[in-house]
C-alpha positions as CSV (number, residue, x, y, z in Angstrom):
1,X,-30.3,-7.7,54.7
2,X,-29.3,-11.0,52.8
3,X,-27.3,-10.4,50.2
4,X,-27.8,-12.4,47.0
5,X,-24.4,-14.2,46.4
6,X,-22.2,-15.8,48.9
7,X,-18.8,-15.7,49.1
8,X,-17.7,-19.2,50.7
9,X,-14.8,-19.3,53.1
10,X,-12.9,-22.0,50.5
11,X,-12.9,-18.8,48.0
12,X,-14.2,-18.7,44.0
13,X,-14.0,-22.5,43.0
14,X,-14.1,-21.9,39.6
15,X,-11.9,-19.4,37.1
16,X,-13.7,-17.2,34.7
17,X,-11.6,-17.6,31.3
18,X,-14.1,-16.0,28.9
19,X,-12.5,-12.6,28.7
20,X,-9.2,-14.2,28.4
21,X,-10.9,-16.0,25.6
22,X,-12.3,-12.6,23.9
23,X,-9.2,-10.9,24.2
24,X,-7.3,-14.2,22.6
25,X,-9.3,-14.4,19.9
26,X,-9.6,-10.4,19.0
27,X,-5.9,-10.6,18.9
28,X,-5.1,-13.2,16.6
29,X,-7.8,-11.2,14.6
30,X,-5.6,-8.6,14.5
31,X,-2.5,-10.4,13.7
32,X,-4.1,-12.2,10.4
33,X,-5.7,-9.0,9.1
34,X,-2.5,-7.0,9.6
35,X,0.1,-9.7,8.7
36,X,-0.4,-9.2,4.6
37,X,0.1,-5.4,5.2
38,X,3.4,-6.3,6.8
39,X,4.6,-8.7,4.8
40,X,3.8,-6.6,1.5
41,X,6.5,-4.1,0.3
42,X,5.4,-1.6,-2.3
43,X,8.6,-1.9,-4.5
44,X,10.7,-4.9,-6.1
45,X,14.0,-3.6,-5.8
46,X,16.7,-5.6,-7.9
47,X,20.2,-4.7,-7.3
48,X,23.7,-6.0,-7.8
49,X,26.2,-5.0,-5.5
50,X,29.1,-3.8,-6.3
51,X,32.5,-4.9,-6.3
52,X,34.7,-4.9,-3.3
53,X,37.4,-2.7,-4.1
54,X,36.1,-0.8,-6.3
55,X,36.3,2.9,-6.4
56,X,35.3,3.8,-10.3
57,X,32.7,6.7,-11.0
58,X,30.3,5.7,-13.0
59,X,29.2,7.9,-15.8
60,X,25.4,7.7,-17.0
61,X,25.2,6.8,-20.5
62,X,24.1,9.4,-22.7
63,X,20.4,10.0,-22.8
64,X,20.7,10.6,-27.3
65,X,22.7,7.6,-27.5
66,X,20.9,4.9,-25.3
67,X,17.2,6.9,-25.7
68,X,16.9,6.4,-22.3
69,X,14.5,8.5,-20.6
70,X,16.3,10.1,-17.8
71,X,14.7,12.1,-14.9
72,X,17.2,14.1,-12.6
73,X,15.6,14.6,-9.7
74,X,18.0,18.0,-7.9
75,X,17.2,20.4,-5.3
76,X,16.5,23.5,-8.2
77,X,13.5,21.2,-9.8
78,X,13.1,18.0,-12.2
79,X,15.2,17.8,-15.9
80,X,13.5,14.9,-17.9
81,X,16.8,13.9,-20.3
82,X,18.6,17.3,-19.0
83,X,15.7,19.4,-20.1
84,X,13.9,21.2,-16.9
85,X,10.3,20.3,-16.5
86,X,7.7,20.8,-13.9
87,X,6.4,18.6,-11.8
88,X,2.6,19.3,-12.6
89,X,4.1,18.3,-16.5
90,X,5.9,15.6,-16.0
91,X,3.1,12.9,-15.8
92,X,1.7,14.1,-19.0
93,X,4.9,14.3,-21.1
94,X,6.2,11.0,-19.7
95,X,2.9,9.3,-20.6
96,X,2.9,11.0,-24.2
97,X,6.8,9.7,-24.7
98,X,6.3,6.4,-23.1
99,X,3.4,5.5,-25.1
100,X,5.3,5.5,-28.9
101,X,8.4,3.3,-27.0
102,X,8.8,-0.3,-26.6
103,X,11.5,0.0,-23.9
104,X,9.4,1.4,-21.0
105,X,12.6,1.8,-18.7
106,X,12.5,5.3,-16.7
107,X,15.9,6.3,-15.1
108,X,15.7,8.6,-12.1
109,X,18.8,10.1,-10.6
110,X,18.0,12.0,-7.5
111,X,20.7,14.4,-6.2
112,X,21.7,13.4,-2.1
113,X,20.0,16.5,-1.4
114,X,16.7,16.1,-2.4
115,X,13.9,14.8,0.2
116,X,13.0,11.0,-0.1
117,X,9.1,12.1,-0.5
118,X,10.2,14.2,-3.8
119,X,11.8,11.2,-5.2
120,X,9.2,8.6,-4.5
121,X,6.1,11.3,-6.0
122,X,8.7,11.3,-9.3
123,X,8.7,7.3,-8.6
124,X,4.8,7.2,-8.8
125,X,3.9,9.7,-11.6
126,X,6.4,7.5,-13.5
127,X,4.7,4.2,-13.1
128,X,1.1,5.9,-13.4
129,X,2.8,7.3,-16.8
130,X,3.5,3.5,-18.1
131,X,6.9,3.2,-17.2
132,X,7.6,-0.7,-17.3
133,X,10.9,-0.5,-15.2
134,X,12.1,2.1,-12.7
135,X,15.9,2.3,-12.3
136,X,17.4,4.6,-9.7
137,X,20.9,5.5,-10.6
138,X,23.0,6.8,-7.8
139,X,25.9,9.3,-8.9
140,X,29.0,9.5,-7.1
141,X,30.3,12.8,-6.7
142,X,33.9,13.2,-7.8
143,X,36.0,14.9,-5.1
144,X,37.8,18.0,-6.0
145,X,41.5,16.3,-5.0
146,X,41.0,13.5,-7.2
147,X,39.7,15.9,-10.1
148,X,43.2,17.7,-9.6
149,X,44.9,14.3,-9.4
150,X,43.9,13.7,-13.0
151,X,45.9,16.7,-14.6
152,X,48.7,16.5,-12.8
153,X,50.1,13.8,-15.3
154,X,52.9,14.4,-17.7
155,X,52.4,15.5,-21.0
């Protein structure tokens, strides 16, 4: 029995390139659909660094003073400007405060140990709330021997 196709003794004379084709062209369809996605980021962050040198703790300006709304963001729950709230209440008091302000800022201060998903859901129910800026505002801890360094001094 005859088959249909011959293989010559001098081999395959020509290359097939059409799935290396296919395969090149799903691939750069790949890269230009995902390339916006990666190039995207989800938050402008704008932040100063600080100065070499310099070991001050800062202190947050009082919520009465500034009218500031502050969220504390701590392992025992949420404070919106040290008052505890819940977190199924927070959008809708933030929205009903937000709305009679012209200063839109939202300070969160999330304690180190508080999950990162916690912070960023506080993050999105303030934005969805109105908030016009987001500020995060990291507290140092003061250690206990330079707390006892402090009253040490002569009176």
């Amino acid at each position: 029995m005859a088959s249909r196709y011959s293989i010559s003794q001098t081999g395959i004379s020509e290359a097939n390139i059409t799935p290396l084709a296919d395969v090149t062209t799903t691939l750069i369809v790949v890269f230009l659909v995902t390339l916006p996605t990666l190039l995207w980021s989800g938050i402008e962050v704008q932040s100063k660094p600080a100065p070499q040198g310099s070991q001050q703790v800062v202190q947050p300006a009082s919520t009465q003073k500034s009218g500031l709304l502050t969220i504390a963001v701590k392992p025992e729950g949420i404070t919106l400007n040290e008052r505890p709230i819940a977190m199924r209440d927070l959008e809708q008091e933030l929205t009903t405060r937000l709305q009679s302000r012209t200063d839109r800022t939202v300070v969160i201060v999330p304690d180190d140990a508080v999950r990162l998903g916690d912070v960023v859901t506080v993050l999105d129910i303030a934005k969805v709330s109105g908030a016009s800026d987001l500020a995060l505002l990291n507290l140092r801890q003061r250690s206990e021997s330079s707390r006892g360094a402090e009253g040490t001094g002569a009176r």
